[in-house]
C-alpha positions as CSV (number, residue, x, y, z in Angstrom):
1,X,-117.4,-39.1,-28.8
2,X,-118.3,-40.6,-25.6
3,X,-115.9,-42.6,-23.4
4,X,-115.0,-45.6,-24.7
5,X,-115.2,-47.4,-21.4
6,X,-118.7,-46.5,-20.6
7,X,-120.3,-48.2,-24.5
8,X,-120.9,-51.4,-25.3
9,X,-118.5,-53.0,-27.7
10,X,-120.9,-52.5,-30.5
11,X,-122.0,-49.1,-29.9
12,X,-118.4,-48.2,-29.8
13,X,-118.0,-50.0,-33.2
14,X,-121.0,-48.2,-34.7
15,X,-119.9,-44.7,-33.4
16,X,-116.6,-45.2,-34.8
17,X,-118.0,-46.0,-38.2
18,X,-120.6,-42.9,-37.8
19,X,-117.6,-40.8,-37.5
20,X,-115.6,-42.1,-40.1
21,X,-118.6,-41.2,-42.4
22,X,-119.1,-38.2,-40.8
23,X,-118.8,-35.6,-44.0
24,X,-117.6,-32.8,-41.1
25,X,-114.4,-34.1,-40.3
26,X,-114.6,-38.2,-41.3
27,X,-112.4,-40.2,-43.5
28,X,-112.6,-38.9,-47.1
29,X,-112.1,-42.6,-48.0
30,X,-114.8,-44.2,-45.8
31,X,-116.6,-40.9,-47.2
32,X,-115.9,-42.0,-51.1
33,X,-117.4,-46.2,-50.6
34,X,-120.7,-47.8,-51.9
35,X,-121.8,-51.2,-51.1
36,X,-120.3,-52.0,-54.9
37,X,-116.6,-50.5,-53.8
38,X,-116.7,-52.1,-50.7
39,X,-118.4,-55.8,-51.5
40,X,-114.8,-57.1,-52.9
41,X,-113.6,-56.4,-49.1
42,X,-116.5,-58.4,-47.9
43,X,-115.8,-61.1,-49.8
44,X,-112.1,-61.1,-49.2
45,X,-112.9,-60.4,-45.4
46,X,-114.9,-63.7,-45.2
47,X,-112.0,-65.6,-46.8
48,X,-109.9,-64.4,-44.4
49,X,-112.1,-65.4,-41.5
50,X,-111.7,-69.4,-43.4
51,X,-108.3,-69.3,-43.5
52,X,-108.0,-68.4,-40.0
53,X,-110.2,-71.0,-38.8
54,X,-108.4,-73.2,-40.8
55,X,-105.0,-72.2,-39.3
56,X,-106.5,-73.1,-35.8
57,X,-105.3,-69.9,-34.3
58,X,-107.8,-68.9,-32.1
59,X,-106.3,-64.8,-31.7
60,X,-106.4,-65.0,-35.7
61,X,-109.7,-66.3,-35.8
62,X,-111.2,-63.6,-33.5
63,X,-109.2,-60.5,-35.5
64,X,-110.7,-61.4,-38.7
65,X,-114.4,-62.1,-37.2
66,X,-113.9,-58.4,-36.0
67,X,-112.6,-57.4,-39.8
68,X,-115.9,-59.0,-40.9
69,X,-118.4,-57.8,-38.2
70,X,-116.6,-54.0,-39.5
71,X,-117.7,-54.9,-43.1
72,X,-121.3,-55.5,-41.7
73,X,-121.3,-52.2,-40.1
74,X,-119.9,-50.0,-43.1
75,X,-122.6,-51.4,-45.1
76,X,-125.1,-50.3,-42.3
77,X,-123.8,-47.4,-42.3
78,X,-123.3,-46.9,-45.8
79,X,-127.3,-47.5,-45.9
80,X,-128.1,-45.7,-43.1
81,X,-126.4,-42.5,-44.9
82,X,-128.7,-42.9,-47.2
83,X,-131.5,-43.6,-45.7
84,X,-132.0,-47.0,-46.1
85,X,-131.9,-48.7,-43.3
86,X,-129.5,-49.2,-39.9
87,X,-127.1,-51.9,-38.8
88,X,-130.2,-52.1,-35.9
89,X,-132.7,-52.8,-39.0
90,X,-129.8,-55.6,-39.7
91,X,-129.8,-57.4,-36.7
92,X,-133.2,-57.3,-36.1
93,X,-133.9,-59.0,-39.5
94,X,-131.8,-61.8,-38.9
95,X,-132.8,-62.1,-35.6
96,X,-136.7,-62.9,-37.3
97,X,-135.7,-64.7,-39.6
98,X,-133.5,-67.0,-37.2
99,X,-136.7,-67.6,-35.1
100,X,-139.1,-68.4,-37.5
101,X,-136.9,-70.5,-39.1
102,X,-136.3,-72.8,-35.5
103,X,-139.7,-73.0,-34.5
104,X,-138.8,-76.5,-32.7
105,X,-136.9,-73.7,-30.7
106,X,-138.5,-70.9,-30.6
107,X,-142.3,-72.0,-31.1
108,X,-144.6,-75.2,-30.9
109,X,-143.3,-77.2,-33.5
110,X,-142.5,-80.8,-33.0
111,X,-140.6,-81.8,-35.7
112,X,-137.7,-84.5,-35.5
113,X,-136.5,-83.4,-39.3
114,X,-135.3,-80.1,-38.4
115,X,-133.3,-79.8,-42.0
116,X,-136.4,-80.9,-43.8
117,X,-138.5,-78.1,-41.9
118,X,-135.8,-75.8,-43.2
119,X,-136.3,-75.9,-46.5
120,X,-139.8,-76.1,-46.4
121,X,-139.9,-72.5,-44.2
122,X,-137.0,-70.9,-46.9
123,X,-139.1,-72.6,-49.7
124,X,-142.5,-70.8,-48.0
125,X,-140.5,-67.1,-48.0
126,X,-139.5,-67.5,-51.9
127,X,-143.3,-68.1,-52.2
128,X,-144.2,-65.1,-50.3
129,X,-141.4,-63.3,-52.6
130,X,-144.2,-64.4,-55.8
131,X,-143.2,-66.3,-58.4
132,X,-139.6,-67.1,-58.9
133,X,-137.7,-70.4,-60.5
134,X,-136.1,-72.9,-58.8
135,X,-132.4,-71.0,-59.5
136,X,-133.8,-68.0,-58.2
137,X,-131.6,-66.6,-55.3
138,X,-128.2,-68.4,-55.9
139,X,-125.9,-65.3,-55.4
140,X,-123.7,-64.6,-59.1
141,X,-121.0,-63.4,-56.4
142,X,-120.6,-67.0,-54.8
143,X,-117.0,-68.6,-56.3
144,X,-117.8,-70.7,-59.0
145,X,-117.6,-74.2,-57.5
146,X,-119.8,-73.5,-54.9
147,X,-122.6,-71.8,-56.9
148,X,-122.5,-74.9,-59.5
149,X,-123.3,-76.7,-56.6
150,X,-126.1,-74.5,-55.4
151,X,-127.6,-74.9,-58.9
152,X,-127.4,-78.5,-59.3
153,X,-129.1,-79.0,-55.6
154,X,-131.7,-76.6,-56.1
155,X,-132.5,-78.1,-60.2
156,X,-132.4,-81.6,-58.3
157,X,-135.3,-80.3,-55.9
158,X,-137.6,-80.2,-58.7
159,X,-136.5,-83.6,-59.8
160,X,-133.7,-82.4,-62.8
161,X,-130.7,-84.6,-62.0
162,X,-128.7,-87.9,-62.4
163,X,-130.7,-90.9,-60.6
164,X,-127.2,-91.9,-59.4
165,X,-123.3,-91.3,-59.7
166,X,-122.6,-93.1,-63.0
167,X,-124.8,-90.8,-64.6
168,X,-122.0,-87.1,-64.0
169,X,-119.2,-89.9,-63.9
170,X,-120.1,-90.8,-67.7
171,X,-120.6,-86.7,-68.6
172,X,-117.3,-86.3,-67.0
173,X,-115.8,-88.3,-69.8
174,X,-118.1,-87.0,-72.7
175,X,-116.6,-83.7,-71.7
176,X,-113.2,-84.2,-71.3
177,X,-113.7,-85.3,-75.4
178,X,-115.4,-82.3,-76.3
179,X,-112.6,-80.4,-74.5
180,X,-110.0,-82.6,-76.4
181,X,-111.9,-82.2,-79.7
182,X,-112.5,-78.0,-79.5
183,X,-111.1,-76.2,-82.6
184,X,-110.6,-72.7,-80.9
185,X,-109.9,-70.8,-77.8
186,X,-113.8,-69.7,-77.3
187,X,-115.2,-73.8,-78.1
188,X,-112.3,-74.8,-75.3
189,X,-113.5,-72.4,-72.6
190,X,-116.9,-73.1,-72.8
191,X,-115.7,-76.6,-73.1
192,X,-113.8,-76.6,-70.0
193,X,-116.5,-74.8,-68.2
194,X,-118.9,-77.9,-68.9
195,X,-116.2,-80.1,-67.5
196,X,-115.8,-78.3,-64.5
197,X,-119.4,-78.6,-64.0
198,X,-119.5,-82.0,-64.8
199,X,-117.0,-82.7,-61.9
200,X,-119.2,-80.4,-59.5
201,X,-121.9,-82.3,-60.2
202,X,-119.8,-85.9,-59.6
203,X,-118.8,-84.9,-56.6
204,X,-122.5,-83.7,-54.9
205,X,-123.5,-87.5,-55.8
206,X,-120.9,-88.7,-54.0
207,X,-121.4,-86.0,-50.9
208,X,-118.4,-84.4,-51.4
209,X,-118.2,-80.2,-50.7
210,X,-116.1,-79.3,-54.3
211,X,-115.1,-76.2,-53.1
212,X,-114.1,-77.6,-49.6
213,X,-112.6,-80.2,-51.9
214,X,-110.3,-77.8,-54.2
215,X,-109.6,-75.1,-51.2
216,X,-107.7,-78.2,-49.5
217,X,-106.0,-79.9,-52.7
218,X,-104.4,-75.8,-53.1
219,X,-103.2,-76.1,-49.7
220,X,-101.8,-80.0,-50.1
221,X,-100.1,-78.6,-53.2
222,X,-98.9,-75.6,-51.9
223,X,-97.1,-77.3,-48.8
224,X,-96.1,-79.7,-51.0
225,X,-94.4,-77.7,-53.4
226,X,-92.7,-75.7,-50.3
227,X,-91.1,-78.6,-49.2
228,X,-90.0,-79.5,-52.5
229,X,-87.7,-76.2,-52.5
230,X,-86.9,-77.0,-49.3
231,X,-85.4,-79.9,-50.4
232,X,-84.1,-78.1,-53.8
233,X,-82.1,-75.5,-51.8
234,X,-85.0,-72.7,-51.7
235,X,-85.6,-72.8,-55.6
236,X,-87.0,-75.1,-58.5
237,X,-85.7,-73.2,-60.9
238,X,-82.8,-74.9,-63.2
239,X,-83.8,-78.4,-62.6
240,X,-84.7,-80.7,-65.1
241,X,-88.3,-81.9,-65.0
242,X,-87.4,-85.5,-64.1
243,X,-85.1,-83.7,-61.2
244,X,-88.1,-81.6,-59.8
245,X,-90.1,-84.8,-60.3
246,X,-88.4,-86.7,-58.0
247,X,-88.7,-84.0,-55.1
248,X,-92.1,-84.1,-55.4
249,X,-92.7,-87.9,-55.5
250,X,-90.3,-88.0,-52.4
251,X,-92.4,-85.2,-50.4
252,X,-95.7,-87.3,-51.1
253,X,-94.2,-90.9,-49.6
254,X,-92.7,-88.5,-46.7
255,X,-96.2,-87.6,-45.8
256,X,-97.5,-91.0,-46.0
257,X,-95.1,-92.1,-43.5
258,X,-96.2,-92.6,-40.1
């Protein structure tokens, strides 16, 4: 391998994959992944990369960028060992697409609804795909908050949705009594599943990200319930409900006070 001082970050990054893969002396791990092995890494990767930023540590936040720019290249890589394509077919490809979709930036467009243009150039390339439905595209691999949101906003471009909130508001409470009315296990988890929905769809009327939404109520209740063991002594376990209660009503007026 060359010296590492004299490549470029990237090429150093891409060599080191190549080598990993390299069936004469590689990793017989690296050597034994597909993109299906590998894709649950991705997706964890780019999790991690969230949580990071959400921590605010900026040496975090740059170590899992690099865990995520690795996942890019093992798929490259992955493709280019069977010739597919290469990380530089990649980057190329989003570098296209990223300039025909800013042509206020990169061409002679004038536009002063740059979010409308947007959609109208991603509507054009679905187009150019032939003919697809409106759903057509929303990743199955997307958690399930966000991709019921996805659907609802792309059903609601064609004009099937709720004129206004009180319309998911009032299926919110026609589901929870089909939930409360299910006579089996199979009847309440489709039941539920409607609900959830339900409550997606609530909260795109009223502009609010659900899965933003529940990925901070996890980390309210998860500090939350820390500090109620910290109050308990370290543990929960052994008190009485009305007992664990308490904590918890006493960590929620402690973070309300100034």
């Amino acid at each position: 391998m060359a010296d590492a001082t004299l490549q470029s970050p990237i090429n150093r990054l891409l060599m080191v994959m190549a080598r990993l893969r390299n069936p004469d002396g590689g990793c017989e791990w690296d050597l034994a992944q597909s993109f299906a092995t590998i894709a649950p890494y991705t997706i964890e990767e780019a999790y991690e990369v969230a949580d990071a930023i959400a921590g605010g540590d900026p040496a975090a936040i740059c170590d899992e960028l690099g865990d995520l720019l690795l996942q890019v290249v093992f798929h490259s890589q992955i493709a280019s060992d069977n010739g597919l394509f290469g990380f530089n077919d990649v980057a190329t490809a989003i570098s296209d697409k990223m300039e025909r979709r800013h042509p206020h930036i990169f061409g002679d467009s004038k536009t002063n609804n740059v979010r409308q243009q947007w959609e109208q150039i991603k509507a054009d390339e679905r187009a150019a795909d032939g003919p697809k439905g409106a759903l057509s595209g929303v990743a199955r691999s997307l958690p399930s908050l966000l991709r019921a949101q996805k659907l609802q906003s792309r059903a609601a471009r064609v004009g099937f949705d709720w004129p206004d909130e009180a319309g998911p508001r009032g299926k919110i409470a026609e589901e929870l009594v089909e939930v409360a009315t299910a006579t089996d296990d199979a009847a309440r988890h489709e039941e539920i599943g409607d609900l959830l929905f339900a409550v997606v769809n609530y909260a795109r009327h009223l502009g609010v990200d659900a899965e933003g939404a529940l990925r901070d109520a996890n980390v309210k209740f998860a500090r939350r319930f820390a500090a109620m063991e910290d109050r308990a002594g370290g543990s929960l376990e052994g008190l009485s409900l009305n007992a664990q209660e308490a904590h918890w009503l006493a960590v929620k007026a402690s973070e309300r006070r100034p």
